[in-house]
N, C-alpha and C positions, 0 to 999 in steps of 0.2 A: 553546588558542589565544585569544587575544587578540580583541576586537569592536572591528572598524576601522567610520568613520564610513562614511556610505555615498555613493559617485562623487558628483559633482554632474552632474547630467541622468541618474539612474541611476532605473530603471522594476524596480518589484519585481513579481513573481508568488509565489503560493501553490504548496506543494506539498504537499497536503492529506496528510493516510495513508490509503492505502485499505486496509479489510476486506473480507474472504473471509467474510461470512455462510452461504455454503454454497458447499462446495467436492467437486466428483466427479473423479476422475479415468478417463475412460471408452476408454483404449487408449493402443499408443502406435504412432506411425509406423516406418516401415522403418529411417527416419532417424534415430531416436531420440530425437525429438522428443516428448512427452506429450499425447496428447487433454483435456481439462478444462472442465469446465461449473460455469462459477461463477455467485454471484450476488455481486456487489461493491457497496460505497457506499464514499462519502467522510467525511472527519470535521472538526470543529473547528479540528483542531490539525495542527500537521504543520511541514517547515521551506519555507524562503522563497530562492527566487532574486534576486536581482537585480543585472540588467546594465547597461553604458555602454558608450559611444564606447572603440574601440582599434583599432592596428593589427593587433594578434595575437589570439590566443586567450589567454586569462589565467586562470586559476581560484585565488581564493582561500576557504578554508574556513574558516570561523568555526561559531559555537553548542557547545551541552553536550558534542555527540558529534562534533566537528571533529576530534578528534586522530583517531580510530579511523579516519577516513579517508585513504588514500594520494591526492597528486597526482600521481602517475604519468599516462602519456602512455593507459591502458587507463581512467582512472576513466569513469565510466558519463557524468557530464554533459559532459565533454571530446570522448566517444565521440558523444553525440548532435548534438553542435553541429557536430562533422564532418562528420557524415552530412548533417548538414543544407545544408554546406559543397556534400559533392558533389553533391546529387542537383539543385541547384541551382544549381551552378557559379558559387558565389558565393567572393569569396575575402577577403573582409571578417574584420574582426577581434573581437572583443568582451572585455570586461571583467567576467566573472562571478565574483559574488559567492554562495558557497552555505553557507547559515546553518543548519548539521546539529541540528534538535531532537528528534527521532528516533533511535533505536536503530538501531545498522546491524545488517546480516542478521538481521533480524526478525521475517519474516513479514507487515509490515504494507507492504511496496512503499516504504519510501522512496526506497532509489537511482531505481526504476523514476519515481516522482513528482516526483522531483527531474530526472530527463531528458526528461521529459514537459514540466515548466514553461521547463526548459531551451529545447526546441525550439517554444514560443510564444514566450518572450522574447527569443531571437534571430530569431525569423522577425518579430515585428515590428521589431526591432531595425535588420533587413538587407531589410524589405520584401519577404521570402518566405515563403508559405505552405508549412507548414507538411505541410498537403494534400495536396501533391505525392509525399510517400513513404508508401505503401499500408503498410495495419495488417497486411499479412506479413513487408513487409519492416523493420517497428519490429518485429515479434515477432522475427523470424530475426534479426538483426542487433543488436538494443539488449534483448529480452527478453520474456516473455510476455505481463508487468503492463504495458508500455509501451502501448499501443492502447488499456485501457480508463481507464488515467492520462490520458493529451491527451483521454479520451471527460471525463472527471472529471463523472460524475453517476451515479447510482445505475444497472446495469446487468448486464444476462447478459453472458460473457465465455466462448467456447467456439473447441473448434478447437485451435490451438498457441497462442490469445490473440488472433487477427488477429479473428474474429466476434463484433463487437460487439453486442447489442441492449438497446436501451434499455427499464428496467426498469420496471414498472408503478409507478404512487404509492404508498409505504410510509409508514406513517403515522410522526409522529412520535416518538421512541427516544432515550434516551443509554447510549453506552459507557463502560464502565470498562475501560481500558486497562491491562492489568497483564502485565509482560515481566521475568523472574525475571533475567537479567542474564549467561547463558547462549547466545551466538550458534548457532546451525545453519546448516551449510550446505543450500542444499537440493535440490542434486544427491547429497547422503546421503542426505538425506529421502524422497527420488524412486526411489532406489536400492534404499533398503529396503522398497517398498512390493510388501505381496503380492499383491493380486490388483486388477482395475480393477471399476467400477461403473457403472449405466445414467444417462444422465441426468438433470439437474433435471426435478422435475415442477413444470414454471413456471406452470402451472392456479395452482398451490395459492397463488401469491403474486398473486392479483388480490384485488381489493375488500377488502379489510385496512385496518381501521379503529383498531387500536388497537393498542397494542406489544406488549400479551398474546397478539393475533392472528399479529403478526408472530412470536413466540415459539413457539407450536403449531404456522407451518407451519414454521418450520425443523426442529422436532424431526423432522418425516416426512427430513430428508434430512440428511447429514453433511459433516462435514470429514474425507475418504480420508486423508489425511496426517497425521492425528492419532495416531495408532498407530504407525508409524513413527518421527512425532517425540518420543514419550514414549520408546520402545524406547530411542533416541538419548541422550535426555535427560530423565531419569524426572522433573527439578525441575518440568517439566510439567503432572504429574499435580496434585502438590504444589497451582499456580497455580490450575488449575480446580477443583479442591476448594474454595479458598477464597474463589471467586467464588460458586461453586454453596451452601456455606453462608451467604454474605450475604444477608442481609434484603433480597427486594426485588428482588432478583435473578431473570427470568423464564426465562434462558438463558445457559450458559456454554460457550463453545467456541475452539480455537485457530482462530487466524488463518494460512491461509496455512500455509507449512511452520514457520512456528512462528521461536522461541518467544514472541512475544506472543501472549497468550490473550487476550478481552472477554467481558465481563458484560455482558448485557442489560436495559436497566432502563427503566421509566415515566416516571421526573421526574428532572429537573436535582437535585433537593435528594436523593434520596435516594441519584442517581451519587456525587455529590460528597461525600456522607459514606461511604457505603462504600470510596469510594475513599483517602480520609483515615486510615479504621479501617487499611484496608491499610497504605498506606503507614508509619503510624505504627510496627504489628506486625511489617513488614519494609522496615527502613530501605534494603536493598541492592537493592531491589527498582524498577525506575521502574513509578510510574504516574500514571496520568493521566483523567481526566472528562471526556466530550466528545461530543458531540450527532451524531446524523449527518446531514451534509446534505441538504437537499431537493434533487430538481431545479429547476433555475434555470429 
């Protein structure tokens, strides 16, 4: 698709990518719903909403990964700005624009972040908080990643996703973001998965001074969905192999149901050439360098 100019009076929001730096999956309800204890942050990069003045609802998609998306009347950001519609009984229109620079079904939450920015950009749009629709009913309804996306700061993520809490100071870090080009869905992922695990031991990520820190407490915990999603899709393995032999590299693990994997790394200069090496080595591959946010 084509990069149309952007509305006049038109207010952009970010829609960061969020990582699954450690991921448990600890039951699942009657309902089939899956228990999960994450530890999440945001990143550098990510795609970008922005909306205007309309009578209707409008969604146009632009960026890299724009075609791979449907505007169908089910897509994710169209779904949240409804909700947001009803819970508000607001009947206002908007004009969204959504700039896809992200991999769809990826593991790294962008629909989820992209309906998260969604539903700040029309609540101030329409003079509605946002607030008003409880982080159950964004899990039940829009998804798991949705509650700790509008949290968008470093944080535990537990429950079906509605339990939020805010994550201790993690010292400074950059990602290499490497995504072999292979989609997952991840109710296969979920499906496949054999057995459940105890929760984060959230001790372990206090007073963390340094990214090598942060890299020894994650080793104590896992991504549950890692196994399953290599099962799925062995190019996987392939990914973290070749983070895990980069120079520099502290930690390699997939994101989420996959398949984006991240490298863990000390400095900008040494992301950014690992990341380079990669991508050179495999053209088909997207990746990407990118810090992860503080809290604001």
């Amino acid at each position: 698709m084509t990069t149309a100019a952007a509305p006049l009076c038109a207010t952009i929001y970010s829609a960061p990518a969020k990582i699954n730096l450690a991921l448990h999956v600890c039951g699942r309800r009657a309902d089939g719903y899956h228990l999960l204890d994450s530890l999440v942050v945001f990143t550098g990069i990510g795609d970008r909403i922005t909306v205007s003045e309309s009578d209707t609802l409008q969604l146009e998609i632009t960026g890299l990964f724009g075609s791979a998306l449907s505007r169908e009347p089910n897509n994710l950001v169209l779904r949240a700005a409804r909700l947001l519609q009803d819970v508000a009984g607001c009947s206002r229109g908007a004009r969204i624009r959504l700039e896809k620079n992200l991999p769809v079904a990826s593991g790294i939450g962008g629909g989820s972040a992209d309906a998260a920015a969604t539903l700040r950009a029309c609540g101030a749009l329409w003079n509605v908080d946002p607030a008003q629709i409880s982080n159950a009913r964004l899990a039940a309804d829009l998804g798991a990643d949705i509650p700790v996306c509008v949290h968008q700061k470093p944080a535990f993520m537990s429950g079906i996703g509605e339990n939020i809490d805010t994550a201790p100071r993690l010292p400074t870090c950059w990602l290499v973001l490497v995504n072999p080009g292979r989609p997952l869905a991840t109710k296969d992922v979920f499906a496949a998965l054999p057995n459940f695990s105890r929760p984060l031991a959230r001790d372990s990520f206090n007073n963390l001074t340094a990214a090598a820190d942060l890299a020894d407490a994650l080793k104590e915990h896992s991504n549950d969905l890692a196994g399953p999603a290599i099962a799925l899709e062995p190019t996987i393995a392939a990914t973290l192999a070749t983070l895990e032999n980069s120079p520099g590299c502290l930690l390699a693990r997939l994101s989420g149901s996959g398949p984006t994997c991240f490298g863990l790394f000390a400095d900008a200069q040494t992301a950014e050439k690992t990341a380079a090496l990669i991508a050179a080595a495999q053209p088909d591959w997207w990746v990407a360098p990118t810090q992860i946010l503080p809290a604001p």
